[in-house]
GUVEX-133689 format. One record per residue (C-alpha): chain; residue in three letters; residue number from 1; x, y, z. Coordinates in nm, 3 decimals, padded with zeros to 5 digits. Example, Ala and Ser with C-alpha at 12.3 -4.5 7.8 and 13.67 -1.06 7.14 Angstrom:
! residues 2
A,ALA,1,01.230,-00.450,00.780
A,SER,2,01.367,-00.106,00.714
This chain:
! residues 311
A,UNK,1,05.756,06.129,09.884
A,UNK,2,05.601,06.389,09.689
A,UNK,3,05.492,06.729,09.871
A,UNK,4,05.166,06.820,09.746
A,UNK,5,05.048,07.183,09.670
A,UNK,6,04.854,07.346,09.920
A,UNK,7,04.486,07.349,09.965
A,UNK,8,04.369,07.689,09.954
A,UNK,9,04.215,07.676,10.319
A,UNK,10,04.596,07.589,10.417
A,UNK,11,04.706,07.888,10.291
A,UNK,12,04.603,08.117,10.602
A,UNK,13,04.993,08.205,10.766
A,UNK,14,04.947,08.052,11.150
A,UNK,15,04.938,08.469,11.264
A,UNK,16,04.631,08.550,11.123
A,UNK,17,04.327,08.559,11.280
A,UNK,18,04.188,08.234,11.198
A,UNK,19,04.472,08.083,11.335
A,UNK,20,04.499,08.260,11.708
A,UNK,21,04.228,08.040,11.778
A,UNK,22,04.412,07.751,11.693
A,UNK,23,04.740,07.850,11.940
A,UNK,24,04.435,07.863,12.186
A,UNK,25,04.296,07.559,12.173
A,UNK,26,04.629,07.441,12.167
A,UNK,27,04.680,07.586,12.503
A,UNK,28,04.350,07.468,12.631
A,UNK,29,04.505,07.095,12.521
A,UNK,30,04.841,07.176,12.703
A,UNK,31,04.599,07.241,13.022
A,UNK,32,04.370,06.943,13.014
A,UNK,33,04.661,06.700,12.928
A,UNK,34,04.978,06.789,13.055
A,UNK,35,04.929,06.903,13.438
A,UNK,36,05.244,07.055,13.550
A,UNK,37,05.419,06.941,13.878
A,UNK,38,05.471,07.349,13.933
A,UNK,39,05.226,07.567,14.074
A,UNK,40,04.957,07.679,13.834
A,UNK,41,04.942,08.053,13.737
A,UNK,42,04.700,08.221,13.945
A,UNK,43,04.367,08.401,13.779
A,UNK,44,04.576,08.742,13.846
A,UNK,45,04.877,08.592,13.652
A,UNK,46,04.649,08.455,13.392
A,UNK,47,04.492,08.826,13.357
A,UNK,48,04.836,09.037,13.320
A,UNK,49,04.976,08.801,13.069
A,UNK,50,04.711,08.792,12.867
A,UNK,51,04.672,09.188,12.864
A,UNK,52,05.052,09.227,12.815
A,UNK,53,05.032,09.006,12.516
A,UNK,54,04.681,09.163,12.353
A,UNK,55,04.889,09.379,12.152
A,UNK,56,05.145,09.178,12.066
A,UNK,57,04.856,08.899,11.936
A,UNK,58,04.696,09.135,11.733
A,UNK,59,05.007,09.237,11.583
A,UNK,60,05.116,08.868,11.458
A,UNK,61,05.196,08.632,11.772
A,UNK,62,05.370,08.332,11.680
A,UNK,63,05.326,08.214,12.067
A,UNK,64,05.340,08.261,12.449
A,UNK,65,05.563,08.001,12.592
A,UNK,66,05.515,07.923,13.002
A,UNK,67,05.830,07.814,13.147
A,UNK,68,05.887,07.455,13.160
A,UNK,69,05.997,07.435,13.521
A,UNK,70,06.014,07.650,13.809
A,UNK,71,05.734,07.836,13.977
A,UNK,72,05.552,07.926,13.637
A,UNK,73,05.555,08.334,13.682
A,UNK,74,05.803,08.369,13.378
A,UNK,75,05.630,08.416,13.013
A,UNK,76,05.772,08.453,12.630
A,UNK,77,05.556,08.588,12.451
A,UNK,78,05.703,08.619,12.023
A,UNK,79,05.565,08.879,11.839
A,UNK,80,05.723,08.988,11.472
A,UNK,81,06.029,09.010,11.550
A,UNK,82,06.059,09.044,11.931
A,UNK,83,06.125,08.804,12.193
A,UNK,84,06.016,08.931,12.548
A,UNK,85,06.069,08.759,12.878
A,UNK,86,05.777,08.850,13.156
A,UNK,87,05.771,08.850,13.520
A,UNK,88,05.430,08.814,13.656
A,UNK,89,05.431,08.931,14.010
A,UNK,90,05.162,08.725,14.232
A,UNK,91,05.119,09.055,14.442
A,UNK,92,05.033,09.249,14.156
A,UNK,93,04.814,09.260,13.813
A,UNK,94,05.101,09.366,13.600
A,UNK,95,05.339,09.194,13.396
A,UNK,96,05.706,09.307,13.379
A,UNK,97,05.915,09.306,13.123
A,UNK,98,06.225,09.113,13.214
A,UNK,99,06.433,09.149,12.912
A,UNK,100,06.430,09.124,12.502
A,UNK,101,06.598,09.017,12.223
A,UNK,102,06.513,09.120,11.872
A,UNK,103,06.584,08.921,11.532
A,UNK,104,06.742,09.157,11.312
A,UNK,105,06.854,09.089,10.952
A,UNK,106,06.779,09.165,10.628
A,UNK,107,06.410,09.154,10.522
A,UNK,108,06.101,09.205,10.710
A,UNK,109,06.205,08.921,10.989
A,UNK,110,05.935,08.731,11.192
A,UNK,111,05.940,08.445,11.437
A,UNK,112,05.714,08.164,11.317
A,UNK,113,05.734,07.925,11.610
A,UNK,114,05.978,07.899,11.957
A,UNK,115,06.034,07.620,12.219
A,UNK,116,06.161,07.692,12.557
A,UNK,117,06.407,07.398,12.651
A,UNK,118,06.378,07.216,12.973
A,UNK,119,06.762,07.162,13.038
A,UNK,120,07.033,07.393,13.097
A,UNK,121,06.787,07.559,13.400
A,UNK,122,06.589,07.665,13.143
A,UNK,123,06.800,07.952,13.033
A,UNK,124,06.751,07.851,12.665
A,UNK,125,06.525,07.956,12.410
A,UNK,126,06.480,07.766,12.028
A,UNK,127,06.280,08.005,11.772
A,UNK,128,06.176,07.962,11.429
A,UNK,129,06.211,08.227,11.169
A,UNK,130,06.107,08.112,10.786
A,UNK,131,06.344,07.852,10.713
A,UNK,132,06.619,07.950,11.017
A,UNK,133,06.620,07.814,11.338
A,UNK,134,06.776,08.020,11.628
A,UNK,135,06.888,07.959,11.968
A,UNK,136,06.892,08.223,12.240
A,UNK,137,07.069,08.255,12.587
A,UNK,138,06.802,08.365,12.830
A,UNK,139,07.050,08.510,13.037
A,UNK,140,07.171,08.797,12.814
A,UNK,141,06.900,08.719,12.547
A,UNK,142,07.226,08.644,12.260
A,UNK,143,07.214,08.441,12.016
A,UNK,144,07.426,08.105,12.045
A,UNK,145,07.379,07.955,11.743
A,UNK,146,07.219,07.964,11.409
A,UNK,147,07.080,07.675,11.150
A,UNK,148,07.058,07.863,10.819
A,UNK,149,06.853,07.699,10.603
A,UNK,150,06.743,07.424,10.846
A,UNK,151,06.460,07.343,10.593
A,UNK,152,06.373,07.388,10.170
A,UNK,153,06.068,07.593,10.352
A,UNK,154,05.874,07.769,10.620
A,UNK,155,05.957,07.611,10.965
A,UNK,156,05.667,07.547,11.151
A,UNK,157,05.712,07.372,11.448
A,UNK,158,05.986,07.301,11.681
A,UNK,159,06.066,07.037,12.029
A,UNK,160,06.327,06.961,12.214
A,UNK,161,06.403,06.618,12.323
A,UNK,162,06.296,06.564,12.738
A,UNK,163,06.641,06.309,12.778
A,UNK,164,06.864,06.465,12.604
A,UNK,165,07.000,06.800,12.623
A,UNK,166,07.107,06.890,12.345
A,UNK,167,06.864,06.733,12.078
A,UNK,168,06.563,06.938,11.923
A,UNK,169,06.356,06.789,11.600
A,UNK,170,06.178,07.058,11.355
A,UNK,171,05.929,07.081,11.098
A,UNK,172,05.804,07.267,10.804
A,UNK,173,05.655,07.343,10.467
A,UNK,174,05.866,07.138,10.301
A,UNK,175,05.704,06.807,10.451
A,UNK,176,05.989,06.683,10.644
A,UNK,177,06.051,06.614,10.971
A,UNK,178,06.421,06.668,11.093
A,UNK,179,06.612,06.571,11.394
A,UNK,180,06.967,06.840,11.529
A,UNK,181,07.234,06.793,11.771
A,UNK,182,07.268,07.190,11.828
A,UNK,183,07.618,07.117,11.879
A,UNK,184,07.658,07.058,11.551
A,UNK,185,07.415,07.239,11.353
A,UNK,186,07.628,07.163,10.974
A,UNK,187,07.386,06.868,10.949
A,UNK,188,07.075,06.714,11.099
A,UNK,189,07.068,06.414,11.263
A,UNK,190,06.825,06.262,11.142
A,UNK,191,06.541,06.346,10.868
A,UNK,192,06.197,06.200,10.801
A,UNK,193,05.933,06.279,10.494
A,UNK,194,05.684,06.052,10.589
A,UNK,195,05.397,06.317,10.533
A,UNK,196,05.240,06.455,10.180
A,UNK,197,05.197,06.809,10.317
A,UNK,198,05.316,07.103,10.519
A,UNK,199,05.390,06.960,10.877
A,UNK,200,05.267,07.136,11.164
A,UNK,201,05.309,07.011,11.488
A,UNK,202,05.615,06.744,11.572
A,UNK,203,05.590,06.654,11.992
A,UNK,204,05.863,06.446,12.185
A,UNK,205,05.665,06.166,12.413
A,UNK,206,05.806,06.320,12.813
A,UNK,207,05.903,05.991,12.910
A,UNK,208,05.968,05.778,12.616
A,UNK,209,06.159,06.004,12.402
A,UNK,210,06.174,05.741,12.096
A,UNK,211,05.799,05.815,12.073
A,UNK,212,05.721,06.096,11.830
A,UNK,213,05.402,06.275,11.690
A,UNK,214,05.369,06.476,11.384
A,UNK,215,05.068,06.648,11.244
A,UNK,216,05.050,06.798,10.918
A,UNK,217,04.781,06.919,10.615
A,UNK,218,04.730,06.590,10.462
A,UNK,219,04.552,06.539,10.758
A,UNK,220,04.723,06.235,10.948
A,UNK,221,04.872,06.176,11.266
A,UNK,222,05.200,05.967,11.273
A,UNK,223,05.333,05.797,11.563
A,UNK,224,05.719,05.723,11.539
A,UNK,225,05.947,05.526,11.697
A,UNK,226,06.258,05.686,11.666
A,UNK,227,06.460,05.467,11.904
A,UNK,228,06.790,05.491,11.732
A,UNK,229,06.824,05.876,11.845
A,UNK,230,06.666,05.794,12.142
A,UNK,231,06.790,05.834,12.509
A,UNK,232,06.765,05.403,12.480
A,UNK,233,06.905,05.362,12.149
A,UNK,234,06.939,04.942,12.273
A,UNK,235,06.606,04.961,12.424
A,UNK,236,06.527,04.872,12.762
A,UNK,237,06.883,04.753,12.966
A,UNK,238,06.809,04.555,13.292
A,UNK,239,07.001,04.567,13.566
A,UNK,240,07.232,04.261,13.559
A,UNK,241,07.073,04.142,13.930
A,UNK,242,06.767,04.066,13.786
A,UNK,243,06.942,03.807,13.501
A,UNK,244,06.999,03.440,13.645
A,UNK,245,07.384,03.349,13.536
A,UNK,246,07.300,03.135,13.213
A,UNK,247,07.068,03.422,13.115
A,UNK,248,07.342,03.676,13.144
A,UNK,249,07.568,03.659,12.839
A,UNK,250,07.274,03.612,12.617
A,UNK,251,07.084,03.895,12.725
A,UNK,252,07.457,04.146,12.695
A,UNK,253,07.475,04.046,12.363
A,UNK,254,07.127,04.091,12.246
A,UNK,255,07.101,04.409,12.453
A,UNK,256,07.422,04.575,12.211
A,UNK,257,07.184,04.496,11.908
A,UNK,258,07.022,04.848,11.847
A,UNK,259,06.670,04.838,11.697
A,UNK,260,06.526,04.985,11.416
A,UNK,261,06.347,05.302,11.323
A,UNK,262,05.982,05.265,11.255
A,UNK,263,05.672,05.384,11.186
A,UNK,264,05.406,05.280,11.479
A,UNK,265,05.098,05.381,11.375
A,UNK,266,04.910,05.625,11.120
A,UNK,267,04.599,05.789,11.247
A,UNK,268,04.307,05.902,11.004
A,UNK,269,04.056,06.044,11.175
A,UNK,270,04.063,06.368,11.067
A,UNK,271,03.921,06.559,10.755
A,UNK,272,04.101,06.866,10.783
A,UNK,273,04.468,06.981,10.839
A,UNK,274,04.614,06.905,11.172
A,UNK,275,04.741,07.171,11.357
A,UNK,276,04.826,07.092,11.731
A,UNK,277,04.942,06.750,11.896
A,UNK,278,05.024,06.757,12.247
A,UNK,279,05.083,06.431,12.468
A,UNK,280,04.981,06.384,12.819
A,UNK,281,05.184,06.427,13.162
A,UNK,282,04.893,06.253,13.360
A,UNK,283,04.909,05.978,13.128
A,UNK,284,05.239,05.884,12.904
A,UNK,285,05.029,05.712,12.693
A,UNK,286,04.786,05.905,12.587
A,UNK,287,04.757,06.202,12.308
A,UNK,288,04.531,06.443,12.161
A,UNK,289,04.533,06.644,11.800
A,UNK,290,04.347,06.912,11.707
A,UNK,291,04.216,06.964,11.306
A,UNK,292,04.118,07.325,11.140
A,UNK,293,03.780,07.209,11.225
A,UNK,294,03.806,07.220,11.562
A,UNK,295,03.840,06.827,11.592
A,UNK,296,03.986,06.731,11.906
A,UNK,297,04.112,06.368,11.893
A,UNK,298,04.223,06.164,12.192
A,UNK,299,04.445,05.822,12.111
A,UNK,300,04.604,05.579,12.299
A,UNK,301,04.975,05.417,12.205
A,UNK,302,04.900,05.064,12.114
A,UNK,303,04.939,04.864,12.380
A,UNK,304,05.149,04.607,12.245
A,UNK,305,05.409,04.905,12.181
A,UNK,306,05.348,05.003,12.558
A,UNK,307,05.457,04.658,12.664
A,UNK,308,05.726,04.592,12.464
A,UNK,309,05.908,04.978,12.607
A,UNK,310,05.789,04.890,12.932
A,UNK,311,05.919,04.497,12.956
């Protein structure tokens, strides 16, 4: 498929201006659907982050990231080309900085996007940096590995896969969705060009990781079903208890079958490039995006999908 050319209201970079708003409402989504199971950042917290990363915004954030588990006082906030890692202190109305890491190179370097992964006790950081994607060791805020090139353009979004460790999907500018084992980062795993424009936003479902959104400029919302890189590449396996004895070697033999790849459903309903997807916690079924016009759209996976994953 064809990329198109961009739209001039699409060519706004995600740090200006125009575009904070957007990584707000983005984080108002985050709130409203995906409650997390750790204590909520009190109104003190909320106040010192936010006035440790004023400067930082004005200066070109590409995102504050909450940590993904824990007690939720750590913070990343990426700026240019810094990465810092906060402590917010209940006690107190400051913010301290916990350690840094900077991207150096040649060029004028900035971080576009960054993803803080749930596994490895969330010691590991993904960033974005034009077409580059980076991974970072918390713990001495290093560099572990590097995918040079990891698309033809800008990378734009990136998510790492809730069941399995070591998988993280990207997207970009160059319409294409793509799918890396970080173990080895020569190749992706998997690659999708399913949309007509820049992509924006790609989300892994947080139960049903063969469920995938991806929002882009051409204004559509895809729901995948990318069960072949899936945490249940056979789909559903019951437990061999619940199959009678003639049932048994039937249902082994069907169960080694892997199923396909597929698109589930294409969503519409905007007019305007999507920016933000986010799925709920509260809900694994449920969704929202968010347009350039300040669309907020809430859809449901259809339910005979929901069944047929759940049975």
């Amino acid at each position: 498929m064809d990329c198109l050319a961009p739209s001039p209201a699409s060519l706004i970079p995600p740090w200006q201006p125009h575009s904070i708003s957007v990584h707000t409402a983005r984080a108002l989504m985050e709130e409203l659907l995906q409650p997390r199971p750790m204590a909520q950042p009190t109104a003190v917290q909320t106040a010192a982050i936010a006035a440790a990363t004023t400067a930082a915004s004005a200066a070109g954030a590409a995102g504050v990231l909450w940590e993904p588990m824990g007690d939720g006082r750590r913070v990343i906030s990426l700026a240019d080309n810094h990465a810092v890692l906060w402590d917010l202190q209940e006690s107190s109305a400051k913010a301290t900085v916990s350690s840094t890491a900077t991207l150096e190179g040649k060029g004028q370097l900035k971080f576009t996007s960054g993803k803080w992964s749930p596994h490895h006790n969330c010691t590991q950081l993904a960033t974005a940096n034009d077409t580059a994607i980076r991974g970072w060791d918390l713990r001495s805020m290093s560099q572990i590995y590097c995918i040079d090139n990891a698309h033809g353009q800008l990378v734009r979004d990136l998510d790492f896969n809730p069941n399995k460790q070591y998988y993280l999907a990207s997207c970009g500018d160059d319409c294409k969705v793509k799918f890396w084992d970080v173990r080895n980062i020569n190749e992706p795993v998997k690659s999708l060009e399913e949309h007509s424009h820049w992509v924006w936003s790609v989300r892994y479902n947080h139960s049903h990781d063969q469920l995938l959104l991806t929002g882009s400029s051409d204004s559509r919302v895809i729901l995948s079903n990318m069960v072949s890189i899936s945490s249940e590449p056979f789909g559903h396996l019951m437990d061999d208890e619940d199959l009678s004895d003639g049932e048994d070697g039937h249902q082994e033999e069907k169960s080694r079958e892997p199923l396909q790849d597929s698109i589930i459903a294409t969503y519409e309903e905007h007019e305007d490039s999507v920016y933000a997807l986010e799925w709920s916690s509260a809900d694994p079924w449920l969704f929202a995006s968010l347009s350039y016009d300040g669309r907020l759209v809430i859809n449901r996976v259809p339910r005979a999908l929901k069944y047929r994953i759940l049975l």
